[in-house]
C-alpha positions as CSV (number, residue, x, y, z in Angstrom):
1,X,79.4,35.8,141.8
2,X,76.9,38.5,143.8
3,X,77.4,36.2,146.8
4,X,81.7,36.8,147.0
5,X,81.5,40.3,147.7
6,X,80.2,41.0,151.4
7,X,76.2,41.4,151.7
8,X,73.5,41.7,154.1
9,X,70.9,38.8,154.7
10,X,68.2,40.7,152.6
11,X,71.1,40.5,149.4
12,X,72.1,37.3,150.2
13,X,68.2,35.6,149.8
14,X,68.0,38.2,146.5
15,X,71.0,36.2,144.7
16,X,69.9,32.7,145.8
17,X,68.1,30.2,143.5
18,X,64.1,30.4,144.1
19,X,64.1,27.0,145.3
20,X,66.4,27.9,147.9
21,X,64.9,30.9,149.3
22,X,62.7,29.4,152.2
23,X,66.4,27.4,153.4
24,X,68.3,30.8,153.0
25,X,69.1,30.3,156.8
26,X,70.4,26.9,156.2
27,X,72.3,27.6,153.2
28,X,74.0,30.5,155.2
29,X,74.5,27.8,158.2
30,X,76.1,25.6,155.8
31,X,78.5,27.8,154.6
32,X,79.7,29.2,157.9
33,X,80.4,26.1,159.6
34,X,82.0,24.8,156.1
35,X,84.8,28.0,156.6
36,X,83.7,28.8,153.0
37,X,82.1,31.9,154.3
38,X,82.5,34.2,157.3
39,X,81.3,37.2,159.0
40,X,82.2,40.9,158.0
41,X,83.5,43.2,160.3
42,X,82.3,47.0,159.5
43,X,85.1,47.3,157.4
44,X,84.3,44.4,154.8
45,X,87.1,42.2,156.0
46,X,86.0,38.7,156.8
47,X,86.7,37.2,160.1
48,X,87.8,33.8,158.9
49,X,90.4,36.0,156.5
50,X,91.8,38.6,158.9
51,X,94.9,37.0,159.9
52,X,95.5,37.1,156.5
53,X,94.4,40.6,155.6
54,X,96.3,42.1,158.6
55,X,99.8,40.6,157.6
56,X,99.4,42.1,154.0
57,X,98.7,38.3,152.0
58,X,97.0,39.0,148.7
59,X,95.0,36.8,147.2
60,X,97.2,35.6,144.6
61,X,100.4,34.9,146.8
62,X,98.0,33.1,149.1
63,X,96.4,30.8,146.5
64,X,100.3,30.6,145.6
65,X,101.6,29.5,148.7
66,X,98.7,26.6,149.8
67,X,98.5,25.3,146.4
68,X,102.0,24.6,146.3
69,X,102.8,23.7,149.9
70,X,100.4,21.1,150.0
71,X,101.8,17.5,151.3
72,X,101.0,16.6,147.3
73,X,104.3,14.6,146.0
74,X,104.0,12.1,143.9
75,X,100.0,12.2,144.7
76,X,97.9,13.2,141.2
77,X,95.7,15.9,141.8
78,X,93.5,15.0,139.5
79,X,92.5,11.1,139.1
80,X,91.6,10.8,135.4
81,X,95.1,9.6,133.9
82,X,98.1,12.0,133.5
83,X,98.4,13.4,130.1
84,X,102.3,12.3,129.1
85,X,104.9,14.0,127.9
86,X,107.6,13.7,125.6
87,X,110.3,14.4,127.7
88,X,112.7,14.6,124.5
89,X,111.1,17.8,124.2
90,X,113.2,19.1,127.1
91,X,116.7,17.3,127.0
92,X,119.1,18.8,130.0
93,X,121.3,20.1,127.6
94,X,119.9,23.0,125.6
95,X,121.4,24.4,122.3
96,X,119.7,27.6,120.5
97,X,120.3,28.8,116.8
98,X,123.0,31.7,117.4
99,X,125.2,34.2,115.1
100,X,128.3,32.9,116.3
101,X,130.2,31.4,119.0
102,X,132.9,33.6,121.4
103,X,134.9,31.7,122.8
104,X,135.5,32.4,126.3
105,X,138.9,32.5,128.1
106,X,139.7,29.4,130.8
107,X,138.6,29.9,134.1
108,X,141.5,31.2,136.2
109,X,142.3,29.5,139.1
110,X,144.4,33.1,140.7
111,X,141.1,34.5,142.2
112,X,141.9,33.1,146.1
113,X,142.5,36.2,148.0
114,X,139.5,36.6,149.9
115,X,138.4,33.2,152.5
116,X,135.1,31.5,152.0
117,X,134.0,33.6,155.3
118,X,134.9,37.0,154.0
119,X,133.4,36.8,150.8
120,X,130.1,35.5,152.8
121,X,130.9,38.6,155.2
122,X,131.4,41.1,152.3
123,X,128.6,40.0,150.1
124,X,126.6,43.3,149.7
125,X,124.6,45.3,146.6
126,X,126.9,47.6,144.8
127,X,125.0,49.9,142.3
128,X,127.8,52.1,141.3
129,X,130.0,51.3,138.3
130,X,133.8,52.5,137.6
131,X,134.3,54.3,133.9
132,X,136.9,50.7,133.7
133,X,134.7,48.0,131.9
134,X,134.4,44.4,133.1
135,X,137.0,41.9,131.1
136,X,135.8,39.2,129.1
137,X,138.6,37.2,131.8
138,X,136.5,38.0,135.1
139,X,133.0,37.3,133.1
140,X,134.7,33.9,131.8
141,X,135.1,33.2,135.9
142,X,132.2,34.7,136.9
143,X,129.8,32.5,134.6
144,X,132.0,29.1,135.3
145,X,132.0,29.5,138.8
146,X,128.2,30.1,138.9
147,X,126.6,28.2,136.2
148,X,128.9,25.9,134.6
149,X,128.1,22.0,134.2
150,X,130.0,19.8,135.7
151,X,128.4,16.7,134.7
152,X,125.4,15.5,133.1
153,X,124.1,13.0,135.5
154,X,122.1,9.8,133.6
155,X,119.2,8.1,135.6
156,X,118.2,4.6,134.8
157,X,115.7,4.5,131.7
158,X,113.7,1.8,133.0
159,X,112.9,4.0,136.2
160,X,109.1,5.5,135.5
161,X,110.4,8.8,136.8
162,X,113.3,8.5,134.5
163,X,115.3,11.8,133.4
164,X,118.6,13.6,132.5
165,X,119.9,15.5,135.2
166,X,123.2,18.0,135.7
167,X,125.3,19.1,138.2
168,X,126.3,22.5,138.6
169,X,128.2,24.5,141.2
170,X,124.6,25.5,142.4
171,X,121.8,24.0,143.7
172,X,118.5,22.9,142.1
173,X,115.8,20.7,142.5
174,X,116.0,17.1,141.2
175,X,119.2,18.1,139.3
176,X,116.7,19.7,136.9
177,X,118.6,23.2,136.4
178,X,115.8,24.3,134.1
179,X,117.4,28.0,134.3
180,X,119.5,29.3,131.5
181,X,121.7,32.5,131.2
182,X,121.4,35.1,129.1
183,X,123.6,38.0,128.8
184,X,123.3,41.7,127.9
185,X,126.6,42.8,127.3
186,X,126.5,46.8,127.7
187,X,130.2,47.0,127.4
188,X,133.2,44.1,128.3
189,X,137.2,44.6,127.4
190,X,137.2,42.1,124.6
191,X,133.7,40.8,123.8
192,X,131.1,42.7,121.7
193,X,128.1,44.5,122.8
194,X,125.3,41.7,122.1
195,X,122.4,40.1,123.4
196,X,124.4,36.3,124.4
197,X,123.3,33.2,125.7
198,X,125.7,30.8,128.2
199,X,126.5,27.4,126.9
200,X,127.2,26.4,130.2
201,X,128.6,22.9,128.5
202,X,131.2,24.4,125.8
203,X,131.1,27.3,128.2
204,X,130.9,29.6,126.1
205,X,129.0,32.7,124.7
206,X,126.6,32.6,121.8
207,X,125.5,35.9,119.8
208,X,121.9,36.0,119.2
209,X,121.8,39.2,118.0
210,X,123.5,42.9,118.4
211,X,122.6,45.4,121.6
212,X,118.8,46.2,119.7
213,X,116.2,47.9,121.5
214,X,114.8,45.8,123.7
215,X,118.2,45.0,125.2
216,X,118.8,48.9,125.7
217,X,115.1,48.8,127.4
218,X,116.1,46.1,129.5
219,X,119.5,48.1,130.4
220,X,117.6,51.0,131.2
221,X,115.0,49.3,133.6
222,X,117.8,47.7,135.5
223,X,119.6,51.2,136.1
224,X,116.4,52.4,137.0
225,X,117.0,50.3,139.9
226,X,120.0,52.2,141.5
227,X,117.3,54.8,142.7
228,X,115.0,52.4,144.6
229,X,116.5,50.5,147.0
230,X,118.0,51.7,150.2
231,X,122.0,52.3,150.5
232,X,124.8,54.2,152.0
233,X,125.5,56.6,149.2
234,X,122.0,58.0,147.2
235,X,121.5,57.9,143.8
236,X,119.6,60.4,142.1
237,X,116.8,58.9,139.0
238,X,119.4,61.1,136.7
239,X,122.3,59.2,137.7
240,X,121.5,55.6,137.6
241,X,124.3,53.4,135.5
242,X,123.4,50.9,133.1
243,X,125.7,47.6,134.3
244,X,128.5,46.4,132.1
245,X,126.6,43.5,131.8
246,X,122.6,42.2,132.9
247,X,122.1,38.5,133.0
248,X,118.7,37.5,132.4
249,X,117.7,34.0,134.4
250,X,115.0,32.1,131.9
251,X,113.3,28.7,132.8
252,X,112.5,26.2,130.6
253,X,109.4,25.3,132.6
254,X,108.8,22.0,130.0
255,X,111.7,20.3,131.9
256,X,109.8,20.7,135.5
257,X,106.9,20.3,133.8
258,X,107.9,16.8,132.5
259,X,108.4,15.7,136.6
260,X,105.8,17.8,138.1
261,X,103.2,18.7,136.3
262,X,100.8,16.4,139.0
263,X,102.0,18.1,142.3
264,X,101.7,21.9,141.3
265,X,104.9,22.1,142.0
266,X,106.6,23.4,139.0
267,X,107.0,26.8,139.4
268,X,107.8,27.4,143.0
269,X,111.0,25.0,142.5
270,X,112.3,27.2,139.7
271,X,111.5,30.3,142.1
272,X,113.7,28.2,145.1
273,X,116.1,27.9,141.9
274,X,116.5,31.2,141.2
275,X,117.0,31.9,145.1
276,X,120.1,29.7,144.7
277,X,121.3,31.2,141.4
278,X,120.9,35.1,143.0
279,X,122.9,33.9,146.4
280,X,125.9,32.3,143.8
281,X,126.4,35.5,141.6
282,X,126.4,37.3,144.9
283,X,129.4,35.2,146.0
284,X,131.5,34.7,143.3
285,X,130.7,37.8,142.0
286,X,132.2,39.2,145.9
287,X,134.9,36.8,145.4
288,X,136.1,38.5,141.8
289,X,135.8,41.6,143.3
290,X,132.8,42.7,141.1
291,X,129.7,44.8,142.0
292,X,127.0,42.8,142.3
293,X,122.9,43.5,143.0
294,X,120.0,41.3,142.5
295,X,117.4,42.8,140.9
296,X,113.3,42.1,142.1
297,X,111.8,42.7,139.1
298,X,112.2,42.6,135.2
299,X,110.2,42.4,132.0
300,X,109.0,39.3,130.1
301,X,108.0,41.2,127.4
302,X,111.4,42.7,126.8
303,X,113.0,39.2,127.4
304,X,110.8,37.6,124.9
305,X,111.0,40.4,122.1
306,X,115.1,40.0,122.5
307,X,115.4,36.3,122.7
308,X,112.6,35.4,120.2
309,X,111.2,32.8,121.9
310,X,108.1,32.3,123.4
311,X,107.2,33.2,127.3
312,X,105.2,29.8,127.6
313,X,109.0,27.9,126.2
314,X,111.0,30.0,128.4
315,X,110.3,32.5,130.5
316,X,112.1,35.1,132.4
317,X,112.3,34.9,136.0
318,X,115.1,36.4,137.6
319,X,117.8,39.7,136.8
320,X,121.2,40.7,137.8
321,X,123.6,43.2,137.1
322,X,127.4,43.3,137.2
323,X,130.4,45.9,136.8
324,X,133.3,47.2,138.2
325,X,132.8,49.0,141.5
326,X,133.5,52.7,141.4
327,X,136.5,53.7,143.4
328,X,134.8,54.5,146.3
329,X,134.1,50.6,146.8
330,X,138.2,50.1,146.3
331,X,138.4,48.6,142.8
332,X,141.9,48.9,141.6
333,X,141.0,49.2,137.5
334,X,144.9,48.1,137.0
335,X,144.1,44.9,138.6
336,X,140.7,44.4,136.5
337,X,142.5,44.7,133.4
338,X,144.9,42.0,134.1
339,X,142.4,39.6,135.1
């Protein structure tokens, strides 16, 4: 481990084996020409990583990135035999133990003011909510024009690769859709405040437990977010909003893990995933008229401590907040009530 911080030649013989200290020139030889080692500039910084350094990588993100962009699929990594796995474990369709069940109202099919091109035009953050709460209408549309399932999609079982897949009006890879919604509802015209989760098949919302603490804690870090990111009116740390409502994006990584656990592959498709999911809510979020922002960062901890299920099961990976824009933004509260 002495040898992975930078050294001198007199260091380097001090931390190699005794039997190795009359080839130290060799050994140092070997690991130059190998790229395993390079030469420190008087900084520290080695020249084989200072392309690296200079663009900002960390190590983490770096290992990230080549370990999963490697020309690995469908190639085992590792040639003792694959360890299997139950795939029943992680069925497309997921159910959880809830309170009860609310209903949601059906999709309306009256939201067509705005072209495909002007909702991509208008897609922007909006941070600032009106006092007029979000109806449990416009959430109905926002969650069955984002996440529903359209069909459950049934591969052939005698295929060695075989799974259940689904189709959604999103992308994901392999039809997996490992990502499920769940909802802190701060305040909506006709549903309770509650911690929810999105049946995306019955669509509809299941209580698994009032607004408790964490849920407030998860509220509060999201409005924390109004004062962080650049826009064209500022908002002050005492005058951040908690949204009407934060959907929290959770992977079930069992059901990538069941196709990919060989090609390291896993979690950078439910990352790509949750790129797809963000640019959705964005649009039909724009098309409803809603004020939408993406959040880049959340808490697991909070997640798990509110769901009660463990981060290894399903883990958090993705935020975002809705409301009613405030008037500045043109939202017409008349109009958001009959919707």
């Amino acid at each position: 481990m002495k040898l992975v911080s930078a050294c001198d030649q007199k260091s380097f013989q001090e931390a190699l084996p005794v039997d190795l200290l009359e080839h130290h020139e060799d050994v140092v030889s070997l690991l130059l020409s190998s790229g395993i080692a390079g030469v420190c500039d008087h900084e520290g910084v080695v020249d084989i990583d200072k392309d690296a350094v200079d663009a900002g990588w960390t190590p983490e993100d770096l290992a990230f990135h080549c370990h999963t962009r490697e020309q690995m699929i469908d190639v085992c990594r590792d040639p003792s035999p694959p360890k299997p796995i139950n795939k029943q474990q992680f069925p497309a369709k997921h159910q959880r133990i809830i309170l009860s069940t609310a209903v949601l109202p059906e999709p309306s099919h009256n939201h067509h003011n705005l072209g495909f091109f002007q909702v991509v035009r208008e897609r922007k953050t909006i941070r600032a909510y009106h006092e007029q709460p979000v109806t449990a209408g416009v959430l109905s549309d926002f969650l069955w024009y984002s996440m529903h399932i359209r069909e459950e999609i049934l591969c052939d079982p005698g295929l060695s690769r075989a799974y259940s897949g689904l189709l959604r009006p999103v992308a994901s890879a392999g039809a997996l859709h490992s990502i499920e919604l769940y909802l802190c509802i701060h305040r909506c015209i006709g549903l309770q405040p509650g911690f929810y989760h999105y049946d995306s098949f019955n669509h509809s919302l299941g209580k698994l437990s009032d607004l408790g603490e964490p849920c407030l804690q998860m509220l509060d870090l999201a409005a924390a977010s109004t004062c962080r990111a650049p826009q064209v009116t500022s908002v002050s740390p005492s005058q951040g909003q908690r949204p009407d409502v934060l959907v929290v994006m959770a992977a079930r990584y069992g059901r990538h893990a069941s196709l990919h656990q060989h090609t390291g592959l896993s979690y950078a498709l439910i990352l790509k995933d949750v790129g797809s999911i963000y640019q959705q809510l964005y649009l039909v979020a724009t098309a409803l008229g809603l004020a939408p922002c993406g959040l880049s960062f959340g808490s697991s901890e909070l997640f798990e401590q509110a769901s009660g299920l463990s981060g290894r099961l399903e883990c958090s990976v993705g935020e975002f907040m809705i409301g009613n824009p405030a008037s500045t933004h043109g939202f017409d509260p008349g109009a958001a009530v009959l919707a």
